[in-house]
C-alpha positions as CSV (number, residue, x, y, z in Angstrom):
1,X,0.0,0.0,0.0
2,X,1.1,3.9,-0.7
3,X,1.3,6.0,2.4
4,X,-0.1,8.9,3.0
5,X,2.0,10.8,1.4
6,X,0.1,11.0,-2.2
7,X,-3.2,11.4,0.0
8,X,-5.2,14.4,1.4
9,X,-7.1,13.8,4.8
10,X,-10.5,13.7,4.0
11,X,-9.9,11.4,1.3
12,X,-7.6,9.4,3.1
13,X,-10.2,9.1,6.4
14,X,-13.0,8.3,3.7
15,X,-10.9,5.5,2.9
16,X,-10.1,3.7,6.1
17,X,-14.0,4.7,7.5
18,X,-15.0,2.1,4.6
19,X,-12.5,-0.4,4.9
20,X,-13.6,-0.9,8.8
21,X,-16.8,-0.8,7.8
22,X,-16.4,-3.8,6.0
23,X,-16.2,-5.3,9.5
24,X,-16.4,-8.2,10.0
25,X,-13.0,-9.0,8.7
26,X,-12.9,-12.2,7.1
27,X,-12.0,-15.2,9.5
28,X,-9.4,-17.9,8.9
29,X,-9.9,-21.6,9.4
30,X,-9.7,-23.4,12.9
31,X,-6.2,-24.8,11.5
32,X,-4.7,-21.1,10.8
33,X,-4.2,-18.1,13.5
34,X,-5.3,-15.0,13.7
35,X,-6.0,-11.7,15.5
36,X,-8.3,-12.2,18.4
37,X,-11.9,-11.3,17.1
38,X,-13.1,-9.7,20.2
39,X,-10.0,-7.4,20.5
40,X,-10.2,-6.4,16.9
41,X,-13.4,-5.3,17.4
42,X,-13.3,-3.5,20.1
43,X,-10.3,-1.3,18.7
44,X,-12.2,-0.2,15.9
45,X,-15.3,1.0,17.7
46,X,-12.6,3.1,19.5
47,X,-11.5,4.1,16.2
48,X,-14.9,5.1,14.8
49,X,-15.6,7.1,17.8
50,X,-12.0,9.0,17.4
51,X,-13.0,10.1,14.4
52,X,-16.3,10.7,14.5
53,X,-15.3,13.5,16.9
54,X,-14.5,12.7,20.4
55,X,-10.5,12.0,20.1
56,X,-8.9,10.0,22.5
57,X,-6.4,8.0,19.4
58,X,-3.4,8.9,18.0
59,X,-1.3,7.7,15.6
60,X,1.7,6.1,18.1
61,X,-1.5,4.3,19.2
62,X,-2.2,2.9,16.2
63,X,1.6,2.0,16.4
64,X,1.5,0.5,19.6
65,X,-1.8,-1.6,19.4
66,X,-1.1,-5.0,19.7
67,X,-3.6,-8.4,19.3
68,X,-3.2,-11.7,20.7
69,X,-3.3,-14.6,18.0
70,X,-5.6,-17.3,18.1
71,X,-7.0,-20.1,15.7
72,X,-9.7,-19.0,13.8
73,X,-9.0,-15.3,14.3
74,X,-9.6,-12.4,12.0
75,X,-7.5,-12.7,9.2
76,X,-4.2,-10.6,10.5
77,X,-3.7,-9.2,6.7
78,X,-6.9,-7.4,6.4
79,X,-6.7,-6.0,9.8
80,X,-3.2,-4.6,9.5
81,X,-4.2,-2.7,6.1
82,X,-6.6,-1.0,7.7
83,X,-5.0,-0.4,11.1
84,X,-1.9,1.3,8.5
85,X,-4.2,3.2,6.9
86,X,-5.5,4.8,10.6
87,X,-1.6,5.4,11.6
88,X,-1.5,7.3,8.0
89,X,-4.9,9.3,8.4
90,X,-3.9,10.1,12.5
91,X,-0.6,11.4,11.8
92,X,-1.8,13.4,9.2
93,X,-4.8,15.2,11.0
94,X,-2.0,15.4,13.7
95,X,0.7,17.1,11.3
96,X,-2.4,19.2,10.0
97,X,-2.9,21.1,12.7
98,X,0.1,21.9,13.9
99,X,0.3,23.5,10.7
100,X,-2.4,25.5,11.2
101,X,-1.6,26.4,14.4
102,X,2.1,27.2,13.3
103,X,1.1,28.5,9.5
104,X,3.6,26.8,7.5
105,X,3.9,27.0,4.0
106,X,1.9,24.1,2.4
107,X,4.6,22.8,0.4
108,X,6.9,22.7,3.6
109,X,3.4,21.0,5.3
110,X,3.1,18.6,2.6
111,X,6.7,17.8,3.2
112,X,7.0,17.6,7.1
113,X,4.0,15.7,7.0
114,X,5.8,12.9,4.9
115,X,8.5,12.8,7.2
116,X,6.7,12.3,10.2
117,X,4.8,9.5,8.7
118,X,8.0,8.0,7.5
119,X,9.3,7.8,10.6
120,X,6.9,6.4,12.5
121,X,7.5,3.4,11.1
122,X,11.1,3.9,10.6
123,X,11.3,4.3,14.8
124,X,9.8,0.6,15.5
125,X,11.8,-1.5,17.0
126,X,14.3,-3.7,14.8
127,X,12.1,-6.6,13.7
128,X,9.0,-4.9,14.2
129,X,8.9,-2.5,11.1
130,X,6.5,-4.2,8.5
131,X,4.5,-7.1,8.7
132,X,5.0,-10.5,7.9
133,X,4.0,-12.6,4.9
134,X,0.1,-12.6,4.7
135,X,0.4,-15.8,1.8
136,X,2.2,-19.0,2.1
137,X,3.5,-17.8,-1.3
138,X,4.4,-14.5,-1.1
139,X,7.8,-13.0,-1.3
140,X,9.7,-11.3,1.6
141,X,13.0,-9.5,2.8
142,X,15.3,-10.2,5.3
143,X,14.3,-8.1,8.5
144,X,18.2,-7.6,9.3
145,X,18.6,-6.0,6.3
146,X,15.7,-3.7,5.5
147,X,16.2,-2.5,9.4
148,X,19.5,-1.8,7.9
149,X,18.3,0.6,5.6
150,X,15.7,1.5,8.0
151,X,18.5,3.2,10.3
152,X,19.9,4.6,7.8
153,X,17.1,6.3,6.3
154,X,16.0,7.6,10.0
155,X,19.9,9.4,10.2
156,X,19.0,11.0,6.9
157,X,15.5,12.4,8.0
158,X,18.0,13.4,11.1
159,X,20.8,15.3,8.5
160,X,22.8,12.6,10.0
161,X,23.4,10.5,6.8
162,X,23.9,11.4,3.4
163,X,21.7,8.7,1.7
164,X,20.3,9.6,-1.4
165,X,16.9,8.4,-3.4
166,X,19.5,6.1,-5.9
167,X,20.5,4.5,-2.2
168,X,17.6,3.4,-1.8
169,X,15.8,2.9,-5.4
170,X,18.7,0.4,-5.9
171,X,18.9,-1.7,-2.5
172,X,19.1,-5.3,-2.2
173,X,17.3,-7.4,0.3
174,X,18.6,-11.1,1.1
175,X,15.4,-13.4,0.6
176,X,13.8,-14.6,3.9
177,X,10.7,-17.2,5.0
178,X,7.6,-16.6,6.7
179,X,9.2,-14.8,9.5
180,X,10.7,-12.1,6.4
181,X,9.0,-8.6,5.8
182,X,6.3,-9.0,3.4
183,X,8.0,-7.4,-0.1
184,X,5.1,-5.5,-1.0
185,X,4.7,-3.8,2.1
186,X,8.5,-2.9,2.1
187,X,8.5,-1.9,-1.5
188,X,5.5,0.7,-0.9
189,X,7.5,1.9,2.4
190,X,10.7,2.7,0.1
191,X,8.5,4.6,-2.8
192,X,6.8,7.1,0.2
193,X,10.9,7.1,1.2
194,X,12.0,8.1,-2.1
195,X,9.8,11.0,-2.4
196,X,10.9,12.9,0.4
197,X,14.5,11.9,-0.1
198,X,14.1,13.5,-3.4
199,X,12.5,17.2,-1.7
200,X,15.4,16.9,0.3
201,X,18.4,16.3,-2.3
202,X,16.8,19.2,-4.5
């Protein structure tokens, strides 16, 4: 999935409102684990009421949120697109008004507002940055060496590194298993990466 960074917030809240409206998620076989139904559930009530107005979630929330796996759970794909796509749309109200509150420029805004979104994920622990395969046949990365590039491109949003877009356009990732990071996730990660590294080697 694309970040938020090619996404204004209305548009981006209209999408994750219908994907948790598609609730239930579907539910995997007896055989297969999954995110604990009742937990799931619960979180997203607190996330309808969040942004239907009365607050109380923010995006490190999202971050932080955590459910225990059991056979025949929600299926844990579906629930982490969505619960990415309510980090995205929280960190962007968030970002928004500071900027209203500050009166940035928009095109600094729309650039800060990457960052922060970037490194939210990019501030996870080692291990914990992207999700695992959702298919039995799906591709994935070595976690050792995307959180490689992962520090790295955190000391860059930090003027700490000087890593450039062709750094990361043209990394290689040593293939890994089931407990990998799923490649598509990573891949979409590293295009939201790209564009800011490009604002900032302009």
């Amino acid at each position: 999935m694309i970040h938020g960074t090619r996404r204004d917030t209305a548009g981006l809240k209209q999408q994750v409102m219908a994907s948790a409206d598609r609730q239930p998620f579907d539910v995997v076989s007896r055989e297969t684990y999954g995110y604990h139904r009742r937990q799931v559930d619960e979180f997203m009530r607190r996330a309808r009421v969040a942004y239907e107005g009365a607050g109380g979630l923010r995006s490190a929330d999202i971050r932080r949120i955590t459910f225990d796996a059991v056979r025949g759970g929600y299926a844990a794909d579906q629930v982490d697109e969505v619960l990415d796509r309510l980090e995205d749309a929280l960190a962007q109200a968030e970002r928004e008004a500071r900027i209203r509150a500050e009166g940035e420029e928009a095109w600094r805004a729309r650039v800060e507002g990457s960052v922060e979104i970037l490194r939210g994920r990019l501030e996870r622990p080692d291990g914990q940055r992207f999700r695992r395969p959702t298919r039995a046949d799906a591709t994935a990365y070595a976690p050792a060496d995307v959180d490689a590039l992962c520090h790295r491109l955190l000391a860059r949003l930090e003027r700490r590194d000087g890593l450039g877009v062709d750094d990361v356009r043209l990394a290689v990732f040593g293939a890994a298993g089931p407990e990998g990071y799923e490649e598509a996730q990573v891949d979409a990660f590293l295009d939201a990466a790209i564009d800011v590294l490009a604002v900032f080697d302009d």
